[in-house]
C-alpha positions as CSV (number, residue, x, y, z in Angstrom):
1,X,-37.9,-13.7,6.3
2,X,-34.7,-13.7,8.4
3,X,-32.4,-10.2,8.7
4,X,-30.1,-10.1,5.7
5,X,-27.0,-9.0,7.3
6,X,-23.6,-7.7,5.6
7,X,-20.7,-8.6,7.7
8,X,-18.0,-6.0,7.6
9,X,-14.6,-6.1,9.0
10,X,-12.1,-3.2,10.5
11,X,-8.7,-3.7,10.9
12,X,-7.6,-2.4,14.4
13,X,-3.7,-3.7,14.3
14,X,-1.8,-5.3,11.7
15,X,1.4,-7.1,12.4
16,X,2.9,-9.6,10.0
17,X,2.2,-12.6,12.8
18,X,-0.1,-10.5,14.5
19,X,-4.0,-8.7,13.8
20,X,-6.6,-7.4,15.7
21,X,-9.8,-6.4,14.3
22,X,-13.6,-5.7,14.4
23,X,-16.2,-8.2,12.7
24,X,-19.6,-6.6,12.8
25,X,-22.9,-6.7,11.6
26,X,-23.3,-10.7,11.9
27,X,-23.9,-13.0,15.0
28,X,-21.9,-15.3,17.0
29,X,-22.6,-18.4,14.7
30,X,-20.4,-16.3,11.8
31,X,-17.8,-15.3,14.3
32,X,-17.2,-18.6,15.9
33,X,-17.3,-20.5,12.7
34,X,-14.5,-17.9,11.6
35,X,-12.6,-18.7,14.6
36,X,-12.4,-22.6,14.5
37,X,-11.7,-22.7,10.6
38,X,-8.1,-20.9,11.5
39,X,-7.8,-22.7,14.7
40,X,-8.4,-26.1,12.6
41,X,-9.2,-25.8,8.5
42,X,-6.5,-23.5,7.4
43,X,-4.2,-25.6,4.9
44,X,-0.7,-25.3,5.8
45,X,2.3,-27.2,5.6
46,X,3.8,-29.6,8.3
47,X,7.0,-31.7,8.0
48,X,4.8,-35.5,8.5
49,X,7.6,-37.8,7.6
50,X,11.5,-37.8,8.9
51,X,13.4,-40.6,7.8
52,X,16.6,-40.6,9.9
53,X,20.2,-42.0,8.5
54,X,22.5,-41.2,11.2
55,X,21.3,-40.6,15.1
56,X,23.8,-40.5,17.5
57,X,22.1,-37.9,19.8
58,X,20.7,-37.6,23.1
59,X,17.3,-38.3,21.9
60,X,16.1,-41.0,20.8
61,X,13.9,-40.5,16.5
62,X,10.7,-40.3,17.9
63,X,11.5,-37.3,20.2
64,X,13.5,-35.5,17.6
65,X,10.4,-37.0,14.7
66,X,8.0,-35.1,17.4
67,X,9.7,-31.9,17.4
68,X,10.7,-31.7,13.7
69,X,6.7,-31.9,13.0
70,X,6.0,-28.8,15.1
71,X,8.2,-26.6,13.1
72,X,6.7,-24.0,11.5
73,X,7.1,-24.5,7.6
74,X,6.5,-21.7,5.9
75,X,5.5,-21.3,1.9
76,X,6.5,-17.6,0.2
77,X,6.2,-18.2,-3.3
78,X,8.1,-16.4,-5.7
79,X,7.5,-13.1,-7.6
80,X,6.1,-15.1,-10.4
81,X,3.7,-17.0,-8.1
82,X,2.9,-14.2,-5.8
83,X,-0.5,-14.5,-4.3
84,X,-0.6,-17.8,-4.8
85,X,-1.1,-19.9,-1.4
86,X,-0.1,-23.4,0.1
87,X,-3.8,-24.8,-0.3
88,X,-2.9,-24.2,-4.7
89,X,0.2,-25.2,-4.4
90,X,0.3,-28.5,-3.0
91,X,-1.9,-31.3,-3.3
92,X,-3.5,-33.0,0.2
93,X,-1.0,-36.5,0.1
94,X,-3.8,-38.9,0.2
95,X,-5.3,-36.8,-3.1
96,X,-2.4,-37.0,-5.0
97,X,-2.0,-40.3,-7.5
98,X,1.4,-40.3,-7.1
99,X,3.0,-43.7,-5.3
100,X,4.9,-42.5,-2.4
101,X,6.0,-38.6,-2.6
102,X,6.2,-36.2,-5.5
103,X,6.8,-32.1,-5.8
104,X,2.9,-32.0,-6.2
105,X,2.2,-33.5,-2.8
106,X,5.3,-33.1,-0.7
107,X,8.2,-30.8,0.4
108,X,12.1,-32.7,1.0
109,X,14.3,-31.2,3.7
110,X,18.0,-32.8,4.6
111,X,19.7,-32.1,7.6
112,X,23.2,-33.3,8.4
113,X,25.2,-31.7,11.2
114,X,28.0,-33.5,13.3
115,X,30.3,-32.1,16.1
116,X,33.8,-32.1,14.3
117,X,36.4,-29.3,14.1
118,X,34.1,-26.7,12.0
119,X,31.3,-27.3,14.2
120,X,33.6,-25.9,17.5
121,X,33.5,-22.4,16.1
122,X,30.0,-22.1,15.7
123,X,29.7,-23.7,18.9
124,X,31.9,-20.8,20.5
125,X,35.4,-23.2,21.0
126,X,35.9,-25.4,23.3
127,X,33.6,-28.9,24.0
128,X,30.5,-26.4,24.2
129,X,27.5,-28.4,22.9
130,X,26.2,-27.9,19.8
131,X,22.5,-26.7,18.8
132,X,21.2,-27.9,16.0
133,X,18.0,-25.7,14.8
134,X,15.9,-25.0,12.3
135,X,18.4,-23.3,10.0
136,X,20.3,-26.2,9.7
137,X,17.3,-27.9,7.8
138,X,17.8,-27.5,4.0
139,X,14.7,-27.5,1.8
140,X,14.4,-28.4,-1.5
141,X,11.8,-26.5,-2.9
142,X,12.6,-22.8,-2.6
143,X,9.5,-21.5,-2.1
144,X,9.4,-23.6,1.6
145,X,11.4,-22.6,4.4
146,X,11.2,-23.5,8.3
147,X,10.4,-20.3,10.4
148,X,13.2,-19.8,12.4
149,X,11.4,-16.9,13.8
150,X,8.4,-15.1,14.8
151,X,8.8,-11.7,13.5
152,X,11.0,-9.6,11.6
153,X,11.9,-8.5,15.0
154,X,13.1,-11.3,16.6
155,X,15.0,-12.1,14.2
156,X,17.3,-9.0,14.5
157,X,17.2,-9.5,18.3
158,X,18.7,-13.2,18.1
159,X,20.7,-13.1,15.2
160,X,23.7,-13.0,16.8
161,X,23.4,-16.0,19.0
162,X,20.6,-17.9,17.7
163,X,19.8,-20.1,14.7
164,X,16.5,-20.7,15.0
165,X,14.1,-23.3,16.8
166,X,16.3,-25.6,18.6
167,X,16.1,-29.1,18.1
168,X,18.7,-30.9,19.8
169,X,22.4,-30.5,21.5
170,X,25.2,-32.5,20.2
171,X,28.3,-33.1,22.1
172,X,32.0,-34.6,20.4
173,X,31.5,-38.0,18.3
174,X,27.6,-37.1,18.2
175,X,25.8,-36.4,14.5
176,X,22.4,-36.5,13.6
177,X,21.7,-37.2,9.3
178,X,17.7,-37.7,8.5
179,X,15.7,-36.4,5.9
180,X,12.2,-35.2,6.2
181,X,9.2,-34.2,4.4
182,X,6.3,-31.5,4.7
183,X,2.9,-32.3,3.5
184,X,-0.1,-30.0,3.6
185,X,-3.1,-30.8,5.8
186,X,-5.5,-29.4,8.5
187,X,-5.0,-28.9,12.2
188,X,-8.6,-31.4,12.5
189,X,-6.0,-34.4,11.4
190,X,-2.9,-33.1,13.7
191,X,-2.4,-29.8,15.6
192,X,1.3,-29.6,13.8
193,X,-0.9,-28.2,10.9
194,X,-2.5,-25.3,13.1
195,X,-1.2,-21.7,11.5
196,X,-2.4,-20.0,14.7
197,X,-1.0,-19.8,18.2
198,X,-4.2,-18.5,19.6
199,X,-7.1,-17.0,18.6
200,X,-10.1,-15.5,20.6
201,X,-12.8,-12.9,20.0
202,X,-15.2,-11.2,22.5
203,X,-18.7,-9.2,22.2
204,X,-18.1,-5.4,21.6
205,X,-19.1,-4.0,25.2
206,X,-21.5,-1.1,25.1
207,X,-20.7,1.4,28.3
208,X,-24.1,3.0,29.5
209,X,-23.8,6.2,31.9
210,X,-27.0,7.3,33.5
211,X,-25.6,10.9,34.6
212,X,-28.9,11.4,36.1
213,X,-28.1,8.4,38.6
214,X,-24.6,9.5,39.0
215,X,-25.7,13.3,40.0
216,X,-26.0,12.1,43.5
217,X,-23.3,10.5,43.8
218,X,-20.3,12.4,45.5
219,X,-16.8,12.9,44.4
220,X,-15.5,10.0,46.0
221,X,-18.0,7.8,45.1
222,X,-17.4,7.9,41.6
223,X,-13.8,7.5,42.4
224,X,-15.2,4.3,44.3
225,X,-16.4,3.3,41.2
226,X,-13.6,3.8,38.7
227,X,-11.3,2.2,41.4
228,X,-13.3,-0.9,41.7
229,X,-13.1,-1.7,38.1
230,X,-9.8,-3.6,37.7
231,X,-10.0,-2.2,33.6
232,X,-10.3,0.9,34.5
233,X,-13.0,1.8,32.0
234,X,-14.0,4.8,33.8
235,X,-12.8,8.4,34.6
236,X,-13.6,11.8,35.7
237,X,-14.3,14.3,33.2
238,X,-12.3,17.3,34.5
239,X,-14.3,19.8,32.6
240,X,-17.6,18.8,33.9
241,X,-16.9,16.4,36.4
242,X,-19.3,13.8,35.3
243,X,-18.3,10.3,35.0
244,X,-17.2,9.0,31.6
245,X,-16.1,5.8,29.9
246,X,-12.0,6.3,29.0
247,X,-11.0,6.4,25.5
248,X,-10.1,2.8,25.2
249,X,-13.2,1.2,27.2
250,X,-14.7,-1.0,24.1
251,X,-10.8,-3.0,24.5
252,X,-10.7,-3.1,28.4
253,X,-14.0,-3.8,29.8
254,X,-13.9,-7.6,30.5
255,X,-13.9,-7.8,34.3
256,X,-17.3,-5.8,35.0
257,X,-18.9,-8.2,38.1
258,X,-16.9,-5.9,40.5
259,X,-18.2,-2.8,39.3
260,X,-21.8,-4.0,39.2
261,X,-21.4,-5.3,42.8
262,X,-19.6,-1.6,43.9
263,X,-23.2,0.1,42.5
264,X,-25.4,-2.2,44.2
265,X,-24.1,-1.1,47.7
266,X,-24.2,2.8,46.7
267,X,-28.0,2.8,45.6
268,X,-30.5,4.3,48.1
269,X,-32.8,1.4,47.4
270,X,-32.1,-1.9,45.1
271,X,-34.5,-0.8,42.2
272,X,-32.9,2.4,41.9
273,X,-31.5,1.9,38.3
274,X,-27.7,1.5,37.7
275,X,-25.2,4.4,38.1
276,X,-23.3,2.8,34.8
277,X,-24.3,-0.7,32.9
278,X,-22.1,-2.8,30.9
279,X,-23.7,-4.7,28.0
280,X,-22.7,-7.2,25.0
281,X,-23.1,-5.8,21.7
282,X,-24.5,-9.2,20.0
283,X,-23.5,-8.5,16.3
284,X,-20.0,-7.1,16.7
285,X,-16.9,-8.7,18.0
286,X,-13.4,-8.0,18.4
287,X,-10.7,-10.6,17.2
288,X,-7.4,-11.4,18.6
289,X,-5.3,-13.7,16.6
290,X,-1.7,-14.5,16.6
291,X,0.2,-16.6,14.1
292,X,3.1,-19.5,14.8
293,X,5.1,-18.2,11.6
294,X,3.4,-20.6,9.3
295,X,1.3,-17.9,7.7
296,X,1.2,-13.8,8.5
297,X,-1.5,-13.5,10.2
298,X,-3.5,-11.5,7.0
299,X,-3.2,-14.5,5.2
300,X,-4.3,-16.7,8.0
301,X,-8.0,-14.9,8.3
302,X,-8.2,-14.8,4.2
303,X,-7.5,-18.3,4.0
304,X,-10.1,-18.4,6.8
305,X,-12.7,-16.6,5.0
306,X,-11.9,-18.2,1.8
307,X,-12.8,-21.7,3.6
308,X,-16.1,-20.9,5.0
309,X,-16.7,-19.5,1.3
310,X,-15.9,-23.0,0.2
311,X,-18.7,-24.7,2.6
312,X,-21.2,-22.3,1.8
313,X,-21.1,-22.9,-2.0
314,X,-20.8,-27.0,-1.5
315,X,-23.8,-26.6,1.2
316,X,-25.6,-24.7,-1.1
317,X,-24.8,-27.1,-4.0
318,X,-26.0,-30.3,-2.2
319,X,-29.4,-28.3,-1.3
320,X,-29.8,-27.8,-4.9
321,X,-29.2,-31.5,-6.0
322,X,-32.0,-31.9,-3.1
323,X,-34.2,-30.0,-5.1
324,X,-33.9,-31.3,-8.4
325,X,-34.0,-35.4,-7.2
């Protein structure tokens, strides 16, 4: 019989588009298959239609089309439907039995901005051009919003001089009039439909001092060694003077050939063992992922987890309908 294993995750740092944490207790399989469900299986909303009325701009509908699908549409439902996510609230568009669109399946925005006499004072005055962004997209459905921005944050930082995600300049006698419309899919049809920006996980290192080794070593040497490591995962304890990892080693050791090369050339003889060895933990990992504002980045490993819960349950469906044919 294999291991049974209990996965267990520890939340390191917890950002609303950012989180860092510790999956242990499992293997790579689990870990990776985490990873590319939020890179690529996370539901989420992306505007897939724009239908345009009035372009008189710079670019031509496809370009603006192509950038209007990258914005970041996010759902926050109302007190009354708190919890509730995008993949419950919205149907995928080729499931729903409606004929074209409906509120079940699809999300309207209208955007309509020209360059006449009001639009000089946002502009600044004078024949400035005009930016039109995200905020100038008006959505029908008020639980659906573009994310102008990343964070709280940057928000504060930019709202003096910034409306958003810019999506083109107008000049006098230019206007651009379309409508558009967000439907839910998965970043395995189009990459517009990715929640994440990045995501990436490593092995949890595990730092290994011989201090009998490192006895004959002399002051210098050891700072040889710390030196050589461009993560610094080493130093000096002043009490004792012996070498030990630093305080946040398990997040900085990645670049460890250096120091295992620096070692080599201080040994008497090359079986001698290693002053200090660097190994992959192969059941814990530590996550990195960062959101585009489509989701906070809690929501994006739930929906994550709540996805490979999904695939477990229909694979282990189908291999009871193989057992009962």
């Amino acid at each position: 019989m294999p291991h049974q294993r209990f996965p267990k995750i520890e939340i390191l740092s917890l950002l609303p588009h950012e989180i860092r944490f510790v999956l242990s207790e499992t293997d790579a399989s689990i870990a990776n298959a985490i990873r590319r469900i939020m890179i690529a299986e996370v539901p989420t909303l992306a505007i897939d239609l724009v239908e345009f009325a009035d372009n008189s701009t710079v670019l031509d509908d496809e370009y603006i089309a192509h950038r209007m699908g990258l914005l970041p549409i996010r759902y926050q439902p109302q007190d009354s439907l708190r919890g509730e996510d995008c993949s419950s609230a919205f149907l995928p568009h080729r499931e729903c039995v409606c004929y074209e669109r409906c509120p079940r399946c699809s999300v309207e925005f209208e955007l309509d901005v020209s360059f006449d006499e009001a639009s000089l004072t946002r502009a600044g005055g004078g024949d400035l051009p005009l930016t039109v962004a995200s905020r100038d997209l008006r959505s029908l459905n008020d639980n659906v919003m573009p994310a102008h921005f990343l964070s709280v944050e940057e928000q504060d930082e930019s709202q003096s001089h910034d409306s958003g995600i810019s999506i083109v300049k107008i000049g006098p006698g230019q206007r651009l009039k379309l409508r558009a419309f967000a439907r839910r899919g998965i970043a395995k049809e189009h990459a517009k439909w990715s929640p994440v920006a990045v995501v990436t996980y490593r092995y949890w290192p595990i730092i290994t001092i011989n201090d009998h080794a490192c006895e004959t070593l002399t002051y210098d040497q050891k700072l040889a060694l710390i030196e050589c490591c461009p993560d610094r995962i080493l130093e000096i304890d002043e009490s004792s003077g012996k070498l030990i990892a630093s305080v946040n080693a398990w997040e900085d050791a990645m670049f460890v050939d250096d120091l295992k090369d620096k070692q080599c050339s201080m040994k008497e003889r090359p079986e001698d063992d290693d002053f200090v060895t660097v190994e992959h933990s192969r059941d814990k990992f530590i996550f990195h992922v960062e959101g585009t504002g489509t989701m906070d980045a809690e929501e994006i490993l739930t929906s994550s987890l709540k996805v490979l819960r999904e695939k477990l349950n229909g694979l282990s469906q189908e291999v009871e309908n193989l057992k009962n044919m």
